[in-house]
C-alpha positions as CSV (number, residue, x, y, z in Angstrom):
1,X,80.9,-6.0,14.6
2,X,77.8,-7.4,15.1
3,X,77.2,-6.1,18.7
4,X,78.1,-3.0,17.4
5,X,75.2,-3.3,14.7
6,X,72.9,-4.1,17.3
7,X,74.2,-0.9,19.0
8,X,73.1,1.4,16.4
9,X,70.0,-0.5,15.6
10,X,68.6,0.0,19.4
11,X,69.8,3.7,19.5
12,X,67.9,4.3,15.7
13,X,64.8,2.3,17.2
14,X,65.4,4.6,20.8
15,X,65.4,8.2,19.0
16,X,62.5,7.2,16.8
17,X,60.2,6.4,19.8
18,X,61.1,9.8,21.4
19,X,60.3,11.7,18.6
20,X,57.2,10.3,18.3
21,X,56.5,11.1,21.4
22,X,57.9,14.8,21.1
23,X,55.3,15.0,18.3
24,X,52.3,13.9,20.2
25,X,49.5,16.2,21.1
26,X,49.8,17.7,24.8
27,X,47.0,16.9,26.9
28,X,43.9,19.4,26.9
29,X,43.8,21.5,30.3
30,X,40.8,20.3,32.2
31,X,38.0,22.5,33.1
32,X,36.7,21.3,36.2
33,X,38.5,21.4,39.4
34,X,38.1,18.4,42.1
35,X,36.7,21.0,44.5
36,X,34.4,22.6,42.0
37,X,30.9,19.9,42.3
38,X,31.5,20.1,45.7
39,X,34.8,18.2,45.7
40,X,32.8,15.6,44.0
41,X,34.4,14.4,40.5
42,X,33.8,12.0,38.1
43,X,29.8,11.2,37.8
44,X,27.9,14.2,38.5
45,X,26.1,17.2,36.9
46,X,25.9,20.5,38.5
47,X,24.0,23.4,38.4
48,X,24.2,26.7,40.1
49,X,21.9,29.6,40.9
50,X,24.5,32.3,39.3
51,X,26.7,32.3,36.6
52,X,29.8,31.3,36.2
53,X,29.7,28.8,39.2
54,X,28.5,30.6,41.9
55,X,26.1,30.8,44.4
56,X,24.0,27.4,45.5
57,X,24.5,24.6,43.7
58,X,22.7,21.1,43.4
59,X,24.2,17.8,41.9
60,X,22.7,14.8,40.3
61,X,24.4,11.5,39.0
62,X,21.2,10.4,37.2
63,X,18.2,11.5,34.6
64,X,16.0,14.3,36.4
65,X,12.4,14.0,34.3
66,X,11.0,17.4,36.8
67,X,13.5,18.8,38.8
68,X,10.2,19.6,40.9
69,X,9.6,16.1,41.3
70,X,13.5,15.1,42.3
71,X,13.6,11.2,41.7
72,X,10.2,10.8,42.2
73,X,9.5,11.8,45.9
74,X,7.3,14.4,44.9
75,X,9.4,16.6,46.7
76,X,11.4,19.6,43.8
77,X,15.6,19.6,44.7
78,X,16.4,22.9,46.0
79,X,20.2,24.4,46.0
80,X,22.2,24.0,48.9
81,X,25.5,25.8,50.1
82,X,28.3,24.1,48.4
83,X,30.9,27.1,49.5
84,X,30.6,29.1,46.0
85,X,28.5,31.5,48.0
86,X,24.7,31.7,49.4
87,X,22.2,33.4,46.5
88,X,19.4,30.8,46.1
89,X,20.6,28.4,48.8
90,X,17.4,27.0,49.2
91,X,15.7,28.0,46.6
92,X,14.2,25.4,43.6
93,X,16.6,24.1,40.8
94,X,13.4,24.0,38.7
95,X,13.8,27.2,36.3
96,X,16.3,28.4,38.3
97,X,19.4,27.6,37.6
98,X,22.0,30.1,35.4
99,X,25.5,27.8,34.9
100,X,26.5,24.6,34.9
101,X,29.6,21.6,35.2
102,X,30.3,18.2,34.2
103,X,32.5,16.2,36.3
104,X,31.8,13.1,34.1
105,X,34.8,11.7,32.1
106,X,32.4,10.0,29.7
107,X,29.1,11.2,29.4
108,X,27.5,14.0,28.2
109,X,24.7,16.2,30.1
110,X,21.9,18.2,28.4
111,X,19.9,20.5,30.4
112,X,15.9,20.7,29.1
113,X,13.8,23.7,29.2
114,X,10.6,21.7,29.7
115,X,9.7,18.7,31.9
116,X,10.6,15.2,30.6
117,X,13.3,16.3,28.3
118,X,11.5,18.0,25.8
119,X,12.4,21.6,24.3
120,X,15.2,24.0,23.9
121,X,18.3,22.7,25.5
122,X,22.1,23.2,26.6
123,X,24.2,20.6,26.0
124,X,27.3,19.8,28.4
125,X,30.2,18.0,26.7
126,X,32.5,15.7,29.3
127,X,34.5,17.7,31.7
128,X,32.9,21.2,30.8
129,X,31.5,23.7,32.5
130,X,29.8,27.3,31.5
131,X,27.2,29.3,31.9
132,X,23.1,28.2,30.8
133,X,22.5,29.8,27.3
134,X,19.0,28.5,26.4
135,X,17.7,27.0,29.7
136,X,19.2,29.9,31.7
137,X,16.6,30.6,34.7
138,X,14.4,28.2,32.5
139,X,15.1,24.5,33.4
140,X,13.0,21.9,34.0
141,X,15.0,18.8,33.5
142,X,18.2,17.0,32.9
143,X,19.5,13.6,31.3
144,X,22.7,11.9,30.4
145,X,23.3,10.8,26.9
């Protein structure tokens, strides 16, 4: 009888676990490819020349205070050819750049319109990606926060 008890108890404790777990929320889709930074995932923000992810593209893992002064060289970051097509390869990132994505897990990116992030601004929640609203073609800077 009392292994029998102990039967019914583990098969009560069992079916109370799964439906919990039937109950859970599913897991959000995420928004951001591995191949869309240019296969890199996980600590970068991007920007692109067009909208919606396409054209050159540029990436940074940490605070831009003038994208026309990239880390301090004195040299601006330009977009390269990341394989989303070739409009404004080369061309400045500095009050150029129409859409964006963060690859960061944790972090959340906001794009300045001015220089040493000051002014209107689009803000990048973790693993997102869209299109510039109130820095579009009018960037100047970017930090984490």
């Amino acid at each position: 009888m009392r292994i029998r008890q102990s039967a019914v108890a583990a098969a009560f404790a069992a079916a109370g676990t799964l439906s919990m777990l039937a109950i859970a929320a599913p897991a959000q889709a995420d928004s951001i490819p591995d191949s869309l930074c240019g296969g890199v995932v996980d600590s970068h923000y991007c920007l692109w020349y067009n909208s919606n992810q396409l054209g050159g593209w540029t990436a940074t893992t940490g605070n831009v205070a003038n994208w026309d002064n990239y880390g301090g060289t004195g040299y601006p970051m330009n977009f390269s050819d990341g394989g989303q097509g070739t409009n404004g390869v080369g061309t400045h990132v500095k009050n150029n750049a129409a859409s964006y994505a963060n690859s960061d897990y944790d972090r959340t990116g906001v794009s300045y319109f001015n220089s040493n992030y000051a002014g209107a601004s689009d803000v990048a929640p973790p693993r997102d990606k869209g299109n510039l609203v109130n820095t579009y073609n009018n960037n100047a800077s970017f930090r984490w926060r």
